[in-house]
Each structure stands twice: as structure tokens, then as C-alpha cells.
C-alpha positions in Angstrom: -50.3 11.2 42.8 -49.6 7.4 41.5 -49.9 8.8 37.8 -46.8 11.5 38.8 -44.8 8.6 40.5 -45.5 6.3 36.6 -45.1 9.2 34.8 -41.0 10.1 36.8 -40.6 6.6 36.7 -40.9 6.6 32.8 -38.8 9.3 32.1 -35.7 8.5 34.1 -35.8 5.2 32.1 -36.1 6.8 28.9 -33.1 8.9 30.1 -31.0 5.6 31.1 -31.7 4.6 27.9 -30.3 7.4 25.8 -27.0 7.3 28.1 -26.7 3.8 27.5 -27.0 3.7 24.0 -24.6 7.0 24.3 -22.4 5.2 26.3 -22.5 2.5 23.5 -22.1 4.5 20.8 -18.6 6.2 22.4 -17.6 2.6 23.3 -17.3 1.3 19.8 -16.0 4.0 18.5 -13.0 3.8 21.2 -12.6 0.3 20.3 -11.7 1.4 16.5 -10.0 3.9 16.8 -7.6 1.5 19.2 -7.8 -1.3 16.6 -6.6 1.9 14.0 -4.2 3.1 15.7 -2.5 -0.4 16.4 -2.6 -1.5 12.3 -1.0 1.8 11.9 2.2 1.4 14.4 2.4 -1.5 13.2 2.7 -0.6 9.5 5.0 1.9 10.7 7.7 -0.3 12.2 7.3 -2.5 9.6 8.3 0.1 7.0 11.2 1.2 9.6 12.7 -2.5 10.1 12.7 -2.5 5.9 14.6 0.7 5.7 17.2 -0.1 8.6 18.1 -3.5 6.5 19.2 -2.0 3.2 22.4 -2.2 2.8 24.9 -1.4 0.1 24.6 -4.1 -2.8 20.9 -4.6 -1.7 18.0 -5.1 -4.3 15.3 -3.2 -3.6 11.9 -2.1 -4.8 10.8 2.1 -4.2 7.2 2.7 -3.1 7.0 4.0 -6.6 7.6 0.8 -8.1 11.7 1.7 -9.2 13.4 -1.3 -8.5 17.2 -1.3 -8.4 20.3 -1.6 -6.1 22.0 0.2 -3.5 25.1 1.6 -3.8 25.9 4.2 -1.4 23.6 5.4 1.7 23.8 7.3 5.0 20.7 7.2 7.5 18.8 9.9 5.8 19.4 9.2 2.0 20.3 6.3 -0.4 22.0 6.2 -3.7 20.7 3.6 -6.1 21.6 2.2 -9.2 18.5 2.0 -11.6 20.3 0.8 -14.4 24.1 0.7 -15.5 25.4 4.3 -14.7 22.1 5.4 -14.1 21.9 6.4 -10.3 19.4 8.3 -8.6 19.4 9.7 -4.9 16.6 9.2 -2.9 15.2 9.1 0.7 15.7 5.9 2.5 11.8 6.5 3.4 11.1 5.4 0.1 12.7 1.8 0.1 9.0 0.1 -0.4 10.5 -3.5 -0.5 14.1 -5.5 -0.2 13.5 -8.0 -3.5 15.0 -11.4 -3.1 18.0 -12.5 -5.0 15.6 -15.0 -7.1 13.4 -12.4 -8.3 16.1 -11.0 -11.3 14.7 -7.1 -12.5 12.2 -7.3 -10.1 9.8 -9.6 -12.2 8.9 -12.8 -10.5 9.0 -15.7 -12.0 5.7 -17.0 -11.9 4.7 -13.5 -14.5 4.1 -14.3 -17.7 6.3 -12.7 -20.5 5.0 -10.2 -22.3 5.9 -9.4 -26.2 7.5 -5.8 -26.2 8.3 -5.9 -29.8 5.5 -3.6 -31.2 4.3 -2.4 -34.3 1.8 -0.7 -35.6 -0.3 -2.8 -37.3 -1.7 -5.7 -35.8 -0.1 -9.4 -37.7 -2.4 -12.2 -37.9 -1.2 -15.5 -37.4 -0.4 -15.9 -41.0 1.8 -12.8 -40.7 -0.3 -10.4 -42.9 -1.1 -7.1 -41.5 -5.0 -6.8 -40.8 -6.8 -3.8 -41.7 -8.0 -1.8 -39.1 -9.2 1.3 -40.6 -12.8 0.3 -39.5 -12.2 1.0 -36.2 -12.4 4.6 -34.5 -11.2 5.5 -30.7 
């Protein structure tokens, strides 16, 4: 009889355990998806705070990476100004970023320029072309 009263006594342990560790389990993953969904809202009414400033005349960057300026707008879409004459007609929803009047083209400062003027043939510093027939892509 005393080995039936062990043997009951080990099992519903066993089974407390298995619910704790359940119990456990669902706890931590309550506690991420809370931590989730609060990064998420709070993403969200940062995007919406961005889009309810712009304004015509503002300087702003698209999630795409367009920067230009706004010149005409309602509360669903935004005309801006890419470049002079150029306009394009987009969805406030894709204002990424109002870009600071210090920050002319959308370039900070602190970016190093970069030499557009290509050619084909890389100079040297003594301004001779080198050969680069050697090489293969």
C-alpha cells in the first residue's frame, strides 16, 4: 500500500511540473508579444506625428530615399518637388523623414564628397591612363 501512496505522490509532482514549466513557457511568450506590440504603436504614431507636420514648403525625405519639397497636399496625398519642374504625387504615408534646413539636398554635412566625374579608364596620379586589360569580371 505505501509503494501506491510514493508511486501517486510521484506522478502528480511530475504533472505540477509540466504545468509549471507550461505555465512558464505561455508566460514569456505573453511578455513578447506585449513588449512587440508596444515598439510597434509606437513606431506607428511616430510615422503618423511625421506625416501630420509636413507642410507646404517642407523638406522632406520618402521612405524610398527621394528627398525633395512640398508643394501642394491634402490629408491623403502630397505633391512634391523633386527637382526644378519635376513634381511627383505621392501618398503622405510615404513621408519617411522632415530633413532640417541645414542638411542642403539631403546630404549631411559630415559625408564626405564623392568625385562624380567618371571615365572610363582609371588616371593615376600622374594623369596617365593605366592599363587594365589584365583584369576580367
Amino acid at each position: 500500500m505505501g509503494t501506491q501512496i510514493l508511486a501517486a505522490a510521484a506522478a502528480a509532482k511530475s504533472t505540477s511540473s509540466s504545468s509549471s514549466s507550461l505555465l512558464l513557457i505561455v508566460l514569456v511568450f505573453g511578455v513578447l508579444m506585449i513588449f512587440m506590440f508596444r515598439s510597434q504603436s509606437r513606431r506607428k504614431r511616430q510615422a503618423q506625428n511625421t506625416q501630420s507636420q509636413v507642410m507646404n514648403g517642407t523638406r522632406i525625405r520618402t521612405v524610398h530615399g527621394i528627398y525633395g519639397t512640398v508643394v501642394d497636399g491634402d490629408d491623403r496625398n502630397v505633391m512634391v518637388e523633386i527637382a526644378p519642374g519635376v513634381r511627383i504625387k505621392m501618398l503622405r504615408q510615404a513621408v519617411g523623414a522632415i530633413v532640417p534646413d541645414d542638411e542642403p539636398d539631403g546630404v549631411s554635412p559630415s559625408m564626405p564628397d564623392v568625385d562624380h566625374a567618371g571615365s572610363d579608364a582609371d588616371t593615376s596620379q600622374s594623369g596617365k591612363a593605366e592599363d587594365r586589360s589584365d583584369l576580367s569580371i
